[in-house]
C-alpha atoms as one frame of an Amber mdcrd trajectory, in Angstrom:
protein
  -2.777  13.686  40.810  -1.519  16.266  38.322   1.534  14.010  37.470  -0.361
  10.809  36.664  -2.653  12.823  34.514   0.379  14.156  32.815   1.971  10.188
  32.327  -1.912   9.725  31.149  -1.134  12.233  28.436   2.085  10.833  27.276
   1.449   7.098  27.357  -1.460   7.978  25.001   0.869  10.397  22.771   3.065
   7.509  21.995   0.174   4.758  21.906  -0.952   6.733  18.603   2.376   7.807
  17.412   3.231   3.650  17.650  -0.669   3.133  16.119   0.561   5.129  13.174
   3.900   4.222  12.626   3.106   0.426  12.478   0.637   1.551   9.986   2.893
   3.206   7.438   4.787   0.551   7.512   2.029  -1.930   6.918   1.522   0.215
   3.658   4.537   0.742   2.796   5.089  -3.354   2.662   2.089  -3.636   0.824
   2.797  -1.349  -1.588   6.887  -2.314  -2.422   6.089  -5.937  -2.423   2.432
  -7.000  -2.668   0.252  -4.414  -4.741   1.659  -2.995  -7.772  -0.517   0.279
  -8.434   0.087   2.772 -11.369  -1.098   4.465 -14.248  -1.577   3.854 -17.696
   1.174   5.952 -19.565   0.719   5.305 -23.352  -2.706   4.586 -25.622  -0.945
   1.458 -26.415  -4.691  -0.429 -25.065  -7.206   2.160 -25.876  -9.848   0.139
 -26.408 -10.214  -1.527 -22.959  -7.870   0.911 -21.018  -7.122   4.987 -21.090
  -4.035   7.119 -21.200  -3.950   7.496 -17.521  -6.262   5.669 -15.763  -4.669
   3.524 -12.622  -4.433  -0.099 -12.696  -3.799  -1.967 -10.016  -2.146  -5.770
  -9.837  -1.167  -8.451  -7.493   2.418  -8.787  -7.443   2.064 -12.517  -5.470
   0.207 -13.828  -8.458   3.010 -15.163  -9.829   4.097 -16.637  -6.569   1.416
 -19.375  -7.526   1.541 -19.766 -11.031   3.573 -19.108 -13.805   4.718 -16.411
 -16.427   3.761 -17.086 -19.700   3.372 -15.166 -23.214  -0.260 -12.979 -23.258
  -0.972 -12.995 -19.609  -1.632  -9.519 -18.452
């Protein structure tokens, strides 16, 4: 009994270690590739936007339209 509560232990060790793992990763995609989050360096938009507040944008957005002059 004492060694199938021990293969209990480790087959639920590695079911989290996997849970987490495929979780970084999940954010780490989203964050290279989909989300684009940073902060404000300059005052060069004071009026609507800080010196270092966070802003965050959708980098597939231009996946479905496109670039042009003014768009922020």
């Amino acid at each position: 009994m004492n060694n199938n509560s021990d293969f209990d232990v480790v087959k639920e060790i590695f079911s989290w270690i996997s849970i987490i793992v495929v979780a970084a990763v999940i954010a780490l995609v989203l964050n290279l590739f989909i989300i684009a989050n940073s902060r404000v360096p300059s005052a060069s938009m004071e009026n609507t936007i800080m010196t270092g507040d966070r802003v965050v944008g959708f980098r597939l957005t231009y996946l479905f339209r496109n670039r042009s002059v003014g768009i922020l």
